[in-house]
C-alpha positions as CSV (number, residue, x, y, z in Angstrom):
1,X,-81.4,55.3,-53.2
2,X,-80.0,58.7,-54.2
3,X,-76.8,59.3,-55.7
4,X,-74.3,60.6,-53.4
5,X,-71.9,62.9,-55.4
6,X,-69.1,65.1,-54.2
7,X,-67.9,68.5,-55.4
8,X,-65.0,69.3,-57.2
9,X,-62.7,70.3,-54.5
10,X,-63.2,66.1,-52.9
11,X,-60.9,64.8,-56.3
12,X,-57.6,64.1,-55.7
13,X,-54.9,66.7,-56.2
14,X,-57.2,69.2,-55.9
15,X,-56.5,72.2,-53.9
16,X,-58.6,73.2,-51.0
17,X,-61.8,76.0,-51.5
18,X,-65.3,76.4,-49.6
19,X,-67.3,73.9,-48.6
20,X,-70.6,73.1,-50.3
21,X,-73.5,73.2,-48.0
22,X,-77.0,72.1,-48.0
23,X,-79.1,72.7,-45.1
24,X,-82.9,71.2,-44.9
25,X,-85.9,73.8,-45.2
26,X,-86.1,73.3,-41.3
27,X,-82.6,73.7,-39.0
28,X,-81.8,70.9,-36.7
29,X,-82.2,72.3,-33.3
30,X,-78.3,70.8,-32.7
31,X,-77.0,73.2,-35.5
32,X,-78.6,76.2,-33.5
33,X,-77.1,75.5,-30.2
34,X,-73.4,74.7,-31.9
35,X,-73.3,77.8,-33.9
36,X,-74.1,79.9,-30.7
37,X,-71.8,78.0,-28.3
38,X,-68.4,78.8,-31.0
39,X,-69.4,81.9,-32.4
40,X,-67.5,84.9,-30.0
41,X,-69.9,87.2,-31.2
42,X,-73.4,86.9,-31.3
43,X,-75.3,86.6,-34.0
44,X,-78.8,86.6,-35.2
45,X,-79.8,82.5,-36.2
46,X,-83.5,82.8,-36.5
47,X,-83.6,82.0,-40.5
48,X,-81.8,78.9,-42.3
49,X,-80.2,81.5,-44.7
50,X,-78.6,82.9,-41.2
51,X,-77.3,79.4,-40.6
52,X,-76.0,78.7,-43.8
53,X,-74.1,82.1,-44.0
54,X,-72.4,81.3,-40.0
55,X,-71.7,77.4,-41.1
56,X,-70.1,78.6,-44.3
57,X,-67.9,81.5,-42.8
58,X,-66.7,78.6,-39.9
59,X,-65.9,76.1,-42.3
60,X,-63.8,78.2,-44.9
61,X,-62.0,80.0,-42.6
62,X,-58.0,78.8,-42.5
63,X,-58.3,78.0,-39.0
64,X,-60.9,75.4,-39.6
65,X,-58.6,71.9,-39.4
66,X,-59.8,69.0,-38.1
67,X,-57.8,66.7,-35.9
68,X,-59.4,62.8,-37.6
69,X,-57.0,60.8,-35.3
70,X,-53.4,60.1,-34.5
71,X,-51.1,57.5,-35.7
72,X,-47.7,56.4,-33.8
73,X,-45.4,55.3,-36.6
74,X,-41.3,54.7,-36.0
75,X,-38.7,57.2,-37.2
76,X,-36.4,55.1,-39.2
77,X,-36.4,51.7,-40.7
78,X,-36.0,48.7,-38.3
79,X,-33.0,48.4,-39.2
80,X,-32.1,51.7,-37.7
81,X,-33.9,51.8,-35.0
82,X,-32.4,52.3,-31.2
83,X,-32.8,48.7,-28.9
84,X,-33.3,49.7,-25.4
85,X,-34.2,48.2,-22.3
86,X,-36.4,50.3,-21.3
87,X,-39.4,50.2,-23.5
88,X,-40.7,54.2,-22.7
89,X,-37.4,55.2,-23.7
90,X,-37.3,53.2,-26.7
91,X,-40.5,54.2,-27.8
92,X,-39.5,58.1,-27.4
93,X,-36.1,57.5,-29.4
94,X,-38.0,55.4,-32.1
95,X,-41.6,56.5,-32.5
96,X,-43.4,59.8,-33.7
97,X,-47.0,60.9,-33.4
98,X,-48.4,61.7,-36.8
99,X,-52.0,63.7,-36.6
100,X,-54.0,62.7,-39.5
101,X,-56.2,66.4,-40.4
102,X,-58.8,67.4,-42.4
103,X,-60.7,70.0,-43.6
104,X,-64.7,69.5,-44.9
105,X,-65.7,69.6,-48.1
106,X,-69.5,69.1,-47.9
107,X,-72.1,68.8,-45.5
108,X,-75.6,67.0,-46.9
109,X,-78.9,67.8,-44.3
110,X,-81.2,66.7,-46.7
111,X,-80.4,63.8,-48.7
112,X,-77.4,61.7,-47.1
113,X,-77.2,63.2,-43.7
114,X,-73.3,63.4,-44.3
115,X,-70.3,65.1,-43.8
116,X,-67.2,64.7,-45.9
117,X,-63.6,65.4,-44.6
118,X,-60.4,65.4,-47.0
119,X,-56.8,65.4,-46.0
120,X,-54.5,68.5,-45.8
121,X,-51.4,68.8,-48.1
122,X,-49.5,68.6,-45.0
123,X,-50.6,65.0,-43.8
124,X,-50.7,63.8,-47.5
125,X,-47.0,65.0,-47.6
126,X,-46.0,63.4,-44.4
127,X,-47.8,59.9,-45.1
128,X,-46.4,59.8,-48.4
129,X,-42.7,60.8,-47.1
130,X,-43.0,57.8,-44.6
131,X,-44.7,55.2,-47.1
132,X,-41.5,56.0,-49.3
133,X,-38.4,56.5,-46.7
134,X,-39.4,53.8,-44.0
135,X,-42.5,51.7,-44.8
136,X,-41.0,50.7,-48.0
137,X,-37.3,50.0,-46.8
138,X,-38.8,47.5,-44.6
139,X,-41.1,45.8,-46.3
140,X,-38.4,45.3,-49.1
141,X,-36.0,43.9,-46.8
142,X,-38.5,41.4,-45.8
143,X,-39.6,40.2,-49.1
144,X,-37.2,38.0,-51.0
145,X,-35.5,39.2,-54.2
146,X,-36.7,38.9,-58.1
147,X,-36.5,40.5,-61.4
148,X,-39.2,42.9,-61.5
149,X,-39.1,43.9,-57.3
150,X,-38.0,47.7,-57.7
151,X,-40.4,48.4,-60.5
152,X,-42.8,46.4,-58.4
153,X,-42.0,48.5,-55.4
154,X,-42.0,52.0,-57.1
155,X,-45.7,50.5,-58.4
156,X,-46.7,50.3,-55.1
157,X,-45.1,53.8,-53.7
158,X,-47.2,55.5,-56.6
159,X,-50.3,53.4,-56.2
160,X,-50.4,54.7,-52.2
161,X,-49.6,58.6,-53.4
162,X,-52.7,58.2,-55.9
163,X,-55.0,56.6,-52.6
164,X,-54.0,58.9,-49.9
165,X,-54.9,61.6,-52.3
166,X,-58.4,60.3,-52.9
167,X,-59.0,59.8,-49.8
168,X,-62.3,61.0,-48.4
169,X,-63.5,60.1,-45.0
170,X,-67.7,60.2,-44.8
171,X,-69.4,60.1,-41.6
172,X,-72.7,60.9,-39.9
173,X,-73.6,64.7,-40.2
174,X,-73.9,64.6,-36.2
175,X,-70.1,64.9,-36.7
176,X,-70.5,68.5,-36.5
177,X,-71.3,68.5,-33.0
178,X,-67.6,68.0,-32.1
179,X,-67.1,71.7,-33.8
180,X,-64.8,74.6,-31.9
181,X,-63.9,77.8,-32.2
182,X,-62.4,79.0,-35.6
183,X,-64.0,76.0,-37.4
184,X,-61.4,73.5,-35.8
185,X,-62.8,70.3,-34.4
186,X,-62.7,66.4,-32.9
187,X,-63.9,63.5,-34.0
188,X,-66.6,61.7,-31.5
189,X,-68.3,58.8,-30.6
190,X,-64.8,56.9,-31.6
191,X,-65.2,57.6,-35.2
192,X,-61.2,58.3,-34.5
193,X,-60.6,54.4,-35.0
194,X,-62.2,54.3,-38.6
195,X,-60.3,57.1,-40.0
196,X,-57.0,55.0,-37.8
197,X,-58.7,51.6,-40.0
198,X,-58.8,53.2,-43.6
199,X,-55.9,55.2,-43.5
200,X,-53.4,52.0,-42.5
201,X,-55.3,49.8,-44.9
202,X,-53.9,52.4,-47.8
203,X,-50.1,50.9,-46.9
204,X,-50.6,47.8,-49.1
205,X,-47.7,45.0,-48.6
206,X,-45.3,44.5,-51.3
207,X,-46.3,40.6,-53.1
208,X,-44.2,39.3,-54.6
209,X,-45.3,37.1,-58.4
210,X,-47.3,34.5,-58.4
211,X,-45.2,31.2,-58.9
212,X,-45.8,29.8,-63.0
213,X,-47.6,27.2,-63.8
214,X,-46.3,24.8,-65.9
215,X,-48.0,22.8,-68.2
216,X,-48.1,18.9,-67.8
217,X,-48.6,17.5,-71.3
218,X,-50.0,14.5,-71.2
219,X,-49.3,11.9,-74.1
220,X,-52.1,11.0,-76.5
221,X,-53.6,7.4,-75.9
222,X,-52.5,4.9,-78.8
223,X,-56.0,3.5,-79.7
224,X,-59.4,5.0,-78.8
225,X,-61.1,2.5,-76.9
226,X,-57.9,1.8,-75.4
227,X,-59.8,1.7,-71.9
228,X,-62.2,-1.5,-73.4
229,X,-58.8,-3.3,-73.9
230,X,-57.5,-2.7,-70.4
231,X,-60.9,-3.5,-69.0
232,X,-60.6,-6.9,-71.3
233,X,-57.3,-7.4,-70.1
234,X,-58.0,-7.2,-66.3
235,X,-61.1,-9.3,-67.3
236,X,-59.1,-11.7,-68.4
237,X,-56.5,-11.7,-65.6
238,X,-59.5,-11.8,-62.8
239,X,-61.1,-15.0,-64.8
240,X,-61.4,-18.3,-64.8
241,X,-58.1,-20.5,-65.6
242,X,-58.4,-22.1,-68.6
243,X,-55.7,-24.7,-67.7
244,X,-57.1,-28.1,-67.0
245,X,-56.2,-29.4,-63.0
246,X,-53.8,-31.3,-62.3
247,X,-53.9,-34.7,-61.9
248,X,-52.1,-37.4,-59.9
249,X,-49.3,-38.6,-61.7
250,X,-49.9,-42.2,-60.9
251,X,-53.7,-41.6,-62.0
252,X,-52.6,-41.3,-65.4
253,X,-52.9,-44.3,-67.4
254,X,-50.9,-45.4,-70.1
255,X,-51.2,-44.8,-74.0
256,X,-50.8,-48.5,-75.3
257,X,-53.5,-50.9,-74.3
258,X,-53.6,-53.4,-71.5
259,X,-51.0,-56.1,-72.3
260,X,-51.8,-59.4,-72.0
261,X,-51.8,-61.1,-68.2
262,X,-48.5,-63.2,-67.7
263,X,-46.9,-64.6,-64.7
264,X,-45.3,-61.4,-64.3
265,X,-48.4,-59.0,-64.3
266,X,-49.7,-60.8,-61.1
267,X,-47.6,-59.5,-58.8
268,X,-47.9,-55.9,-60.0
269,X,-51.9,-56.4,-60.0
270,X,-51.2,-56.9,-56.0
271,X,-48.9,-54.3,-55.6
272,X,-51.4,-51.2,-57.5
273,X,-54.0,-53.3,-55.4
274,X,-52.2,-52.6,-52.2
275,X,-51.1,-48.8,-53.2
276,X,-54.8,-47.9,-53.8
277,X,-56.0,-49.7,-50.5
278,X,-53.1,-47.2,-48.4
279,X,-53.4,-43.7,-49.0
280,X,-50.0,-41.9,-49.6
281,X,-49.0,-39.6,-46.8
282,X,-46.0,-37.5,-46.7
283,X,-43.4,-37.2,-43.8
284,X,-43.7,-34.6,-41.4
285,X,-40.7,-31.6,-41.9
286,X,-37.6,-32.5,-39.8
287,X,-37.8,-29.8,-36.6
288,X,-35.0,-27.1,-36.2
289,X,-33.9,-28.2,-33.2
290,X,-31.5,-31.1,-33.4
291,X,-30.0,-32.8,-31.0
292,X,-25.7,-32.5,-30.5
293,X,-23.2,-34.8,-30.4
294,X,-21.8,-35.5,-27.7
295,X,-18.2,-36.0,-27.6
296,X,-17.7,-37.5,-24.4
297,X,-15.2,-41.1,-23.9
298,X,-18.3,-42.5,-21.9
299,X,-21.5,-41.3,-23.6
300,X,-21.2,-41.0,-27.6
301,X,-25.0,-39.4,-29.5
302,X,-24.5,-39.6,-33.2
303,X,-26.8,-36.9,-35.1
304,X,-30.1,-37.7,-35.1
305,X,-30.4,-38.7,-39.0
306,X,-32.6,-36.3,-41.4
307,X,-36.1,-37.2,-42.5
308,X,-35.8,-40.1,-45.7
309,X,-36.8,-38.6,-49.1
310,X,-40.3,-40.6,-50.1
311,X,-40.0,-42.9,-52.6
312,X,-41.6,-41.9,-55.5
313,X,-44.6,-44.5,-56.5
314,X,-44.0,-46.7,-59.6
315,X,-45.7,-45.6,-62.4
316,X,-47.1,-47.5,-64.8
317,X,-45.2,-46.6,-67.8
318,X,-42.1,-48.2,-65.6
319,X,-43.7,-50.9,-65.2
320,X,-44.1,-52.0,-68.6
321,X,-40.8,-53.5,-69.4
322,X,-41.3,-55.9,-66.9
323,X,-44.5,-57.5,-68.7
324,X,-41.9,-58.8,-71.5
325,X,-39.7,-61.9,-71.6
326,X,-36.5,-61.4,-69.9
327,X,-33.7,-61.6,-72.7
328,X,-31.9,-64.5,-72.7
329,X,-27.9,-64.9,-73.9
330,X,-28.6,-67.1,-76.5
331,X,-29.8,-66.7,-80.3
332,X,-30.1,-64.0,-82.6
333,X,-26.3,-63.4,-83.1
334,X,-23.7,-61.6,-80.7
335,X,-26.9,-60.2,-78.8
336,X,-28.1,-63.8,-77.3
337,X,-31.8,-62.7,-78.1
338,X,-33.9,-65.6,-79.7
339,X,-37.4,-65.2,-81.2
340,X,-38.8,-67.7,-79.3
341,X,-37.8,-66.2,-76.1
342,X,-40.7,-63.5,-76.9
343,X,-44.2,-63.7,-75.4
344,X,-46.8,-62.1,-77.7
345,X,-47.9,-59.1,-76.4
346,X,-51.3,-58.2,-77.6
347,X,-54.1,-61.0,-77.0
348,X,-55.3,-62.9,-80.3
349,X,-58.9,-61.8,-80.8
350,X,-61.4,-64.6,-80.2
């Protein structure tokens, strides 16, 4: 694809001069008939020279402004601005029409098929007098307020001065259909609407900083395979118990060994024999609901009396100062115990 390049007079802040032209070898039949319909006198087009020497004499004359579009922007701030109920009257007090011109530059029949338009001093003057006096009152009072917002805002009032003064609107060569008398002309085909598009994309909104982000710093793990211990320790939490379960307490048997079979140790044979043969069972929990007492002198309802506390099962181990001899008042001093009175208490190996 070919470069497009522009000539010197298309840079920003320069002033205007003629318009570089370069017509094709053969001359659109278009170009013919516009150059005879706003030419007052006529003139010989039989030749391109002939055409480039009428094009170039339209184009450079002062006369030769184009209209690109309009834009409707307010007079004052919002601030400022008159509130009426009628909204034509409002919009006549408030409002102005701003024409956005031009003037060409170039015209390319051979390579990009293009015409380029810049903007006259007078538009630049009045966009930038707008950007600075309204656009950027308002757009100040509705951002909030930091350090840097002025020097932020006269950033932004120089950084539109530098765009609208680069600005260079390219369209379609066929542009030059829409030319009049003097070199004046229109914008058709509603290329009005992208020159309206570009031109309020320049106004840029005022943003304000970005918000700072702060570091999170994160402490350094003690050990380095700290994650092995915490998978270890969950490990072990998940597990197996390694506590033993628990067992009856009247399962348990007792450390000494079996003492020898008396008189006594018969009846406690039948009573372990009788506890094994009925299973233990615990009492049902006493219901909320109890009766009342009735305080009547012909009907008397004592409380109905809580559920009895089980009796805990003898154990063995209490049961083993019952297999001795029963101490007897006599012997062995002030304590009546006699030597005699004792029953061996281990079995004589036979």
């Amino acid at each position: 694809m070919p470069i497009s390049l522009l000539p010197a007079s298309a840079a920003a802040f320069a002033p205007r001069s003629a318009p570089t032209i370069v017509l094709n070898s053969k001359v659109e039949p278009w170009l013919t008939q516009t150059l005879k319909r706003i030419n007052r006198i006529k003139r010989p087009l039989n030749s391109v020279p002939q055409h480039y020497r009428c094009l170039m004499e339209t184009l450079s004359g002062s006369g030769a402004i184009w209209s690109l579009c309009s834009l409707m922007l307010p007079k004052a701030p919002d601030s400022e601005l008159q509130r009426n109920p009628d909204p034509l009257v409002e919009a006549m007090f408030n409002y102005q029409l701003v024409h956005i011109e031009a003037y060409v530059v170039h015209v390319d029949m051979v390579s990009q098929h293009e015409v380029a338009f810049k903007l006259t001093q007078d538009t630049i003057d009045a966009l930038v007098e707008y950007h600075k006096d309204i656009y950027s009152v308002d757009v100040a009072a509705n951002t909030w307020s930091w350090a840097e917002k002025e020097v932020q805002l006269k950033k932004l009032q120089e950084e539109f001065v530098q765009a609208v003064n680069r600005y260079v609107y390219r369209t379609s060569v066929r542009a030059l259909e829409g030319l009049e008398e003097d070199g004046a002309g229109e914008l058709l085909d509603g290329k009005a609407e992208e020159v309206k598009q570009a031109i309020n994309g320049l106004f840029l909104p005022l943003l304000p900083p970005p918000p700072r982000i702060v570091d999170v710093v994160r402490p350094a793990p003690l050990l380095p395979s700290s994650h092995r211990a915490d998978a270890w320790w969950q490990a072990s939490q998940h597990g197996p118990s390694l506590q033993p379960p628990p067992v009856e307490p009247w399962r348990v048997l007792a450390s000494t060994p079996s003492p020898t079979t008396t008189a006594s140790s018969d009846s406690q044979t039948s009573f372990w024999t009788t506890m094994a043969g009925s299973d233990f069972e615990l009492p049902l929990p006493a219901p909320s609901f109890s009766q009342p007492m009735c305080t009547s002198t012909q009907y008397f309802s004592p409380p109905t009396a809580p559920a009895p506390i089980p009796a805990i099962p003898a154990l063995p181990s209490m049961l083993l100062n019952q297999c001795g001899p029963t101490p007897a008042h006599t012997g062995m001093g002030s304590f009546g115990w006699g030597y005699n009175d004792f029953a061996p208490q281990y079995a004589a190996a036979m």
